[in-house]
C-alpha positions as CSV (number, residue, x, y, z in Angstrom):
1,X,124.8,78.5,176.9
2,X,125.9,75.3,175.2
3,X,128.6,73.9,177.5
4,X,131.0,73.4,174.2
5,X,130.5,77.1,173.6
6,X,131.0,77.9,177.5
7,X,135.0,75.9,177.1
8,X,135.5,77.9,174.1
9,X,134.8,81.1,175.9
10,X,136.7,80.5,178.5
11,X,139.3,79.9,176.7
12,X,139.4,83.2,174.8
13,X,139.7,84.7,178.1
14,X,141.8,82.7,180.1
15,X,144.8,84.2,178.6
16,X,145.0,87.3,181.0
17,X,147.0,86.7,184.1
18,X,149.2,90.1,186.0
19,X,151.8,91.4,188.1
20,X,150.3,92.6,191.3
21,X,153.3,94.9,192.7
22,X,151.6,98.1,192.6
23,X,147.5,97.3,191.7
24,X,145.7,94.9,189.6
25,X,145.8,97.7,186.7
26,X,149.3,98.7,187.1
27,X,150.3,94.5,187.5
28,X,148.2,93.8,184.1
29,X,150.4,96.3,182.3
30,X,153.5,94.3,184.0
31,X,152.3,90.9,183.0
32,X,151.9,92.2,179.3
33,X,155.3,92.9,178.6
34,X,157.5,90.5,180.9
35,X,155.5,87.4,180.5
36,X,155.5,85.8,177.5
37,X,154.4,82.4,177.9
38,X,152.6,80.2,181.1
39,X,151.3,77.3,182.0
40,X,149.0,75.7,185.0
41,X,146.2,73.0,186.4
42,X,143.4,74.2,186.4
43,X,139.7,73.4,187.8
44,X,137.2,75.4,186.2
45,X,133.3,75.3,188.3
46,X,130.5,76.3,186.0
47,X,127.3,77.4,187.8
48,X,124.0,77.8,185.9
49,X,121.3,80.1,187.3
50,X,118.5,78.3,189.0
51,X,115.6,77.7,186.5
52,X,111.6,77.3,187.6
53,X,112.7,77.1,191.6
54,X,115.4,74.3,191.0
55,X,119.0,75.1,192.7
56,X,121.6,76.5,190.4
57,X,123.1,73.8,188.6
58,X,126.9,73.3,188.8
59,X,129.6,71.6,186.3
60,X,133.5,70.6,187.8
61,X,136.1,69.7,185.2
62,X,139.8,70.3,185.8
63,X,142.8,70.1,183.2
64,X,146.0,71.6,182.3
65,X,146.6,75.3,180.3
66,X,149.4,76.9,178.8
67,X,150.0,80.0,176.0
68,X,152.5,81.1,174.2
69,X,152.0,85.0,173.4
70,X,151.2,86.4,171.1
71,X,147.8,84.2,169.7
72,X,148.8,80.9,171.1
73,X,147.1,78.6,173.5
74,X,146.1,75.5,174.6
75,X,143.5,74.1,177.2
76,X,143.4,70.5,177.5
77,X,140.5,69.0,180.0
78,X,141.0,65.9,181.5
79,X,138.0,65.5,184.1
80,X,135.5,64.6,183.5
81,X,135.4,64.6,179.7
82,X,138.2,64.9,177.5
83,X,138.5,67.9,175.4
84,X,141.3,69.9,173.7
85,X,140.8,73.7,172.6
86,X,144.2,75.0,170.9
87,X,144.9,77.8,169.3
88,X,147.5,77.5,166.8
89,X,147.9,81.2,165.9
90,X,145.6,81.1,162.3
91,X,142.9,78.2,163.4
92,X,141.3,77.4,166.9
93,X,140.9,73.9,167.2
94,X,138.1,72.1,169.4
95,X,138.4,68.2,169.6
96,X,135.7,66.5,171.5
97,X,136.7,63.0,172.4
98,X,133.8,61.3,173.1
99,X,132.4,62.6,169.7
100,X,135.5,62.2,168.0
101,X,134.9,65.2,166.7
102,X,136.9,68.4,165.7
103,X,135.3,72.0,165.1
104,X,137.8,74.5,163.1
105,X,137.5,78.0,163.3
106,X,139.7,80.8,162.0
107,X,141.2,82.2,164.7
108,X,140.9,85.6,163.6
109,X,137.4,85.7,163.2
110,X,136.9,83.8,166.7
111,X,138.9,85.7,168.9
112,X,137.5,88.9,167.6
113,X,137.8,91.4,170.9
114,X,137.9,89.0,173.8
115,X,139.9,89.5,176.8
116,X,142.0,86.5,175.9
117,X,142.5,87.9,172.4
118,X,143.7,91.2,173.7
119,X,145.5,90.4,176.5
120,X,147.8,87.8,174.2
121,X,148.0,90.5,171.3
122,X,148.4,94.0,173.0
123,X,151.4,95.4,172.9
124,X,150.2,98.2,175.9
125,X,147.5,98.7,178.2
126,X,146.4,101.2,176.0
127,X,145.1,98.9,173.2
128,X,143.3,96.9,176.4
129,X,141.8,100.0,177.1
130,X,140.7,100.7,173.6
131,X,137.6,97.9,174.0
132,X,137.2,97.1,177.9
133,X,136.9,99.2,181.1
134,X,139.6,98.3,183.6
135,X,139.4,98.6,187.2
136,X,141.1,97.7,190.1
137,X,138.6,95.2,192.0
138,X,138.9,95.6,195.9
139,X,141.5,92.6,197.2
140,X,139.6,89.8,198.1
141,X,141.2,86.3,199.7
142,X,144.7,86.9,199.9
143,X,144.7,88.4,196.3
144,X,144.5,91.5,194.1
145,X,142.0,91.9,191.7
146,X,141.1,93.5,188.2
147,X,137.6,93.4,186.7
148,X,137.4,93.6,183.1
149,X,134.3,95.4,181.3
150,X,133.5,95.0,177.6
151,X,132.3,98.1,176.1
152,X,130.4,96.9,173.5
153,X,127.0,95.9,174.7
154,X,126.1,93.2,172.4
155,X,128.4,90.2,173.3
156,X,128.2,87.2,175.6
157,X,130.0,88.4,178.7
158,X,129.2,90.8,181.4
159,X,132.7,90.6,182.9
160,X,135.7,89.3,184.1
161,X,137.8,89.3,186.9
162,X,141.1,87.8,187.2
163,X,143.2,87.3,190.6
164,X,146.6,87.4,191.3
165,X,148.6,86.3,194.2
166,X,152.0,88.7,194.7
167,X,155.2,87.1,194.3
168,X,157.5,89.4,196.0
169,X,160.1,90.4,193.9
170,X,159.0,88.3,191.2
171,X,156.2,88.1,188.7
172,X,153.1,87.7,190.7
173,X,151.0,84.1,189.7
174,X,147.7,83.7,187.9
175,X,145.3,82.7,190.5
176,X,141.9,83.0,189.7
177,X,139.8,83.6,186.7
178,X,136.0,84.3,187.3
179,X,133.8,85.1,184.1
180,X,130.1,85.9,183.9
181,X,128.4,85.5,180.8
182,X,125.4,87.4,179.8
183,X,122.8,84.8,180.6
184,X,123.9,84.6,184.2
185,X,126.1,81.8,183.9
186,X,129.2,82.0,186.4
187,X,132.4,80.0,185.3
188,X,135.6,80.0,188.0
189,X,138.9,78.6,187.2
190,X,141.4,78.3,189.6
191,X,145.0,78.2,188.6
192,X,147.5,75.5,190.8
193,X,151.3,75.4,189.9
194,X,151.3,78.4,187.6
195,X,155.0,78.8,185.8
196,X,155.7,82.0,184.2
197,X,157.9,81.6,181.1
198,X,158.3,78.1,180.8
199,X,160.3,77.2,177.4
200,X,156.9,75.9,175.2
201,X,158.1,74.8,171.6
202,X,155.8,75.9,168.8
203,X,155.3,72.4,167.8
204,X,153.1,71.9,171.4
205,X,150.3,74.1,169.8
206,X,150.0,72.5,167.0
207,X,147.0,70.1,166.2
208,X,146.0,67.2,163.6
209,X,143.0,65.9,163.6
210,X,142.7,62.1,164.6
211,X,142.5,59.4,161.9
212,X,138.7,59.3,161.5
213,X,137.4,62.1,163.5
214,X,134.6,63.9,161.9
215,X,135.8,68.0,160.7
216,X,134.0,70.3,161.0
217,X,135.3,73.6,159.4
218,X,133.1,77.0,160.9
């Protein structure tokens, strides 16, 4: 998978963070309805299955994330390429640097039934439940798991899990986010700092294109 399209998967998913007080099921349900907006670091690993005996082939870049529910979002990557994915609630924006060059999408079509999409626009578990299998993943590292499985057959990820560190009394943190695509392609953020319900002004998800960039409207 293109690495562009890799970012902008990831970012459709990297929405879903949960409570852990009573399972990674019963925390998800939780983190729906008390947490409406986060942010974090982040350092996302993508590993490439190994091709023609070669080792797997690995990609680090780190940045900063943060979403306001319910379809708004915003990855910006730092290291070692700048890039900007935001989701503005109608259009998701991708802004390559280097290229100077933007890619518009409508959000709508996008999103479709991603995790990401879901978990920012459900009002229940229920309507998780209505497209993905959820099930409480064994706890692995010092953290409670859920593992995420589309039921339709015909899109580009096999799964997701996401892990959450407990927080007492409070709402547990996003941790980790680990997403397998269907071409065997492994992608691992970790989450550093994460802040649940930070105040996040409208006005921070919004995006103009750069004076000159090249648009490109998809």
């Amino acid at each position: 998978m293109h690495f562009k399209r890799l970012l902008i998967t990831t970012a459709l998913i990297a929405i879903g963070a949960g409570n852990t007080w009573a399972g990674g099921i019963k925390s998800l349900e939780e983190f729906v309805k008390t947490v409406k907006a986060g942010k974090a670091d982040f350092t996302q690993v993508v590993t490439s299955p190994a091709k023609d005996g070669q080792a797997p082939r690995v990609k680090t870049s780190s940045g900063q994330f943060e979403f306001a529910r319910p379809n708004r979002f915003k990855f910006v990557y730092v290291k070692p390429f700048a890039q900007t994915i935001v989701a503005d609630g109608q259009t998701l924006w991708l802004y390559d640097v280097d290229l100077n060059q933007v890619t518009a999408r409508q959000q709508s079509q996008v999103l479709g039934s991603t995790p990401a999409a879901l978990i920012a626009s459900a009002a229940d578990l229920k309507a998780l439940q209505a497209d993905f299998t959820l099930t409480d993943a064994p706890d692995k590292d010092g953290l409670q798991w859920v593992l995420a499985t589309p039921k339709a057959k015909d899109g580009q990820l096999q799964s997701v899990r996401v892990g959450f560190r407990a927080g007492g009394s409070e709402v547990a943190t996003l941790e980790v986010l680990e997403i397998l695509d269907s071409f065997g392609q492994r992608s691992v953020l970790s989450f550093a700092g994460f802040q649940v319900n930070p105040a996040l002004p409208a006005k921070g998800f919004e995006f103009k294109p750069p004076p000159g960039a090249d648009v490109l409207k998809q």
